[in-house]
Structures are given as C-alpha cells and as structure tokens.
Residue frames relative to the residue before (quaternion, step in Angstrom):
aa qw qx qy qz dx dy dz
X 1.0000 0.0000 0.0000 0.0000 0.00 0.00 0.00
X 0.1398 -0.7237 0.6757 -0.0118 3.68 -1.01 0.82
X 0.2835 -0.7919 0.5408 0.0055 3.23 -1.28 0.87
X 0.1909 0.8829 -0.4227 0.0732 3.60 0.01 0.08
X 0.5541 -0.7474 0.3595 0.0717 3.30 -0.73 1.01
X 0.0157 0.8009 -0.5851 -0.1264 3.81 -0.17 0.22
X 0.1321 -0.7896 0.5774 0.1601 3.65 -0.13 0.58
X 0.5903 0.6119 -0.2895 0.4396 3.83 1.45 0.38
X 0.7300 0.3237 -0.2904 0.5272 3.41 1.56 -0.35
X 0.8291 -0.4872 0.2640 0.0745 2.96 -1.69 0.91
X 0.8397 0.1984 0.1685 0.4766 2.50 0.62 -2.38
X 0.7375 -0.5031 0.3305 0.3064 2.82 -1.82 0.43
X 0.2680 0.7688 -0.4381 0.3809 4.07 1.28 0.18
X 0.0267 0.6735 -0.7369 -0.0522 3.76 -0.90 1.30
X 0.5614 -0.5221 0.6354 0.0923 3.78 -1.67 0.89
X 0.2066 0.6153 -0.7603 0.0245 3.90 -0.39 0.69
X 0.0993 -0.6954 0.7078 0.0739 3.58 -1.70 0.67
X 0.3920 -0.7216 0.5604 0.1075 3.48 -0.52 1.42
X 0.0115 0.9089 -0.3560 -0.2166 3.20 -0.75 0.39
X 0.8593 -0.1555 0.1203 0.4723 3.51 0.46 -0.86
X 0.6647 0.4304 -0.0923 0.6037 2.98 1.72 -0.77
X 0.2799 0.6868 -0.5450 0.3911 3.18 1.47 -0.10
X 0.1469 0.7076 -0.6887 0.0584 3.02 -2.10 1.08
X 0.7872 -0.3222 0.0142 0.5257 3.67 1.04 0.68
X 0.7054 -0.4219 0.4637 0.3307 3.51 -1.70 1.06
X 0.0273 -0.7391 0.6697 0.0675 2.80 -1.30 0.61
X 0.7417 -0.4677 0.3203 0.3585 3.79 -1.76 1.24
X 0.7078 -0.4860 0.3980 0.3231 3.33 -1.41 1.05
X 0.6689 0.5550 -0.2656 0.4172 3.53 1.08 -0.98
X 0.7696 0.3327 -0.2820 0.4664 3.33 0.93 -1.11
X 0.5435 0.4615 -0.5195 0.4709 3.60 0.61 -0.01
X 0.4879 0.6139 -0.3760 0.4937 3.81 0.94 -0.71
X 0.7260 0.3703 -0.1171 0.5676 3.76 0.64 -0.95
X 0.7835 0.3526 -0.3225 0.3973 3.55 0.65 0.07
X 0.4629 0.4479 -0.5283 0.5532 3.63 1.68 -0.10
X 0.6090 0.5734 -0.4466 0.3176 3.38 0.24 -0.89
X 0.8632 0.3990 -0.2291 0.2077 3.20 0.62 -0.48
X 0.5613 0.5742 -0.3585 0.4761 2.69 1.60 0.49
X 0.9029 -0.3193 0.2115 0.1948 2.78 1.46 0.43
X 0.2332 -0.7850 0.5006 0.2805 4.14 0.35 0.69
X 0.2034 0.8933 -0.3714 -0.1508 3.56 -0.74 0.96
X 0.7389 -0.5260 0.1465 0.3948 3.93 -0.69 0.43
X 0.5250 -0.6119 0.5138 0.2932 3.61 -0.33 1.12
X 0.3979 -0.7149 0.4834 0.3114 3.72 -0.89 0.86
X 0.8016 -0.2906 0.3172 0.4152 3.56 -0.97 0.26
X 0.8795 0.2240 -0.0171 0.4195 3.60 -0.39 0.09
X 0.7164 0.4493 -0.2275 0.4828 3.19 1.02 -0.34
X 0.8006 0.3002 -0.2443 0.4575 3.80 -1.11 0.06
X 0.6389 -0.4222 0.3863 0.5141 3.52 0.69 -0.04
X 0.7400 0.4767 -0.3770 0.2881 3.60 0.52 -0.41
X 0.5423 -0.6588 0.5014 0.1430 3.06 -1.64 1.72
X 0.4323 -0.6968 0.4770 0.3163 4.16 -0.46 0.35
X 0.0725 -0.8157 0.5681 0.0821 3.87 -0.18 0.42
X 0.5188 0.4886 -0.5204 0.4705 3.28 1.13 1.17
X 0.1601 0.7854 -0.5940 -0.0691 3.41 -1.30 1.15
C-alpha cells in the first residue's frame, strides 16, 4: 500500500489503483486493519490545522 498526498485536491475522494496482482476486495474490517497498519501518520505542513513545532 502507498499513500500519497495531493496538496491540490479539495475533497474528501480517496484514489485506489488495482494493480496486477490484484485478486479480490477485501471486508470493511480488513481494509480497516490494514490502514491501521501502517500506521498513524503526520499531516503535511500546512494542512489540517496543524502548526509545525519544528524550528
């Protein structure tokens, strides 16, 4: 799974892109269990309200 940011769109729209190796959907739960598992990450600069606390 890759993640990637557009700091150009708006809305609330996520992009899956199946690729080759695809071989079947998986339950609300296990996709639910796989973002999680990658993990809780940091909002880019500027965006979401958050202020950087790196100087």
């Amino acid at each position: 799974m890759r993640l990637e940011f557009a700091p150009e769109r708006d809305d609330d729209t996520v992009d899956i892109i199946l690729g080759r190796a695809f071989t079947n959907l998986l339950t609300p739960t296990e996709v639910n269990q796989a973002v999680a598992g990658n993990g809780q990450r940091a909002a880019p600069p500027g965006t979401c309200g958050v202020v950087s606390t790196e100087d």
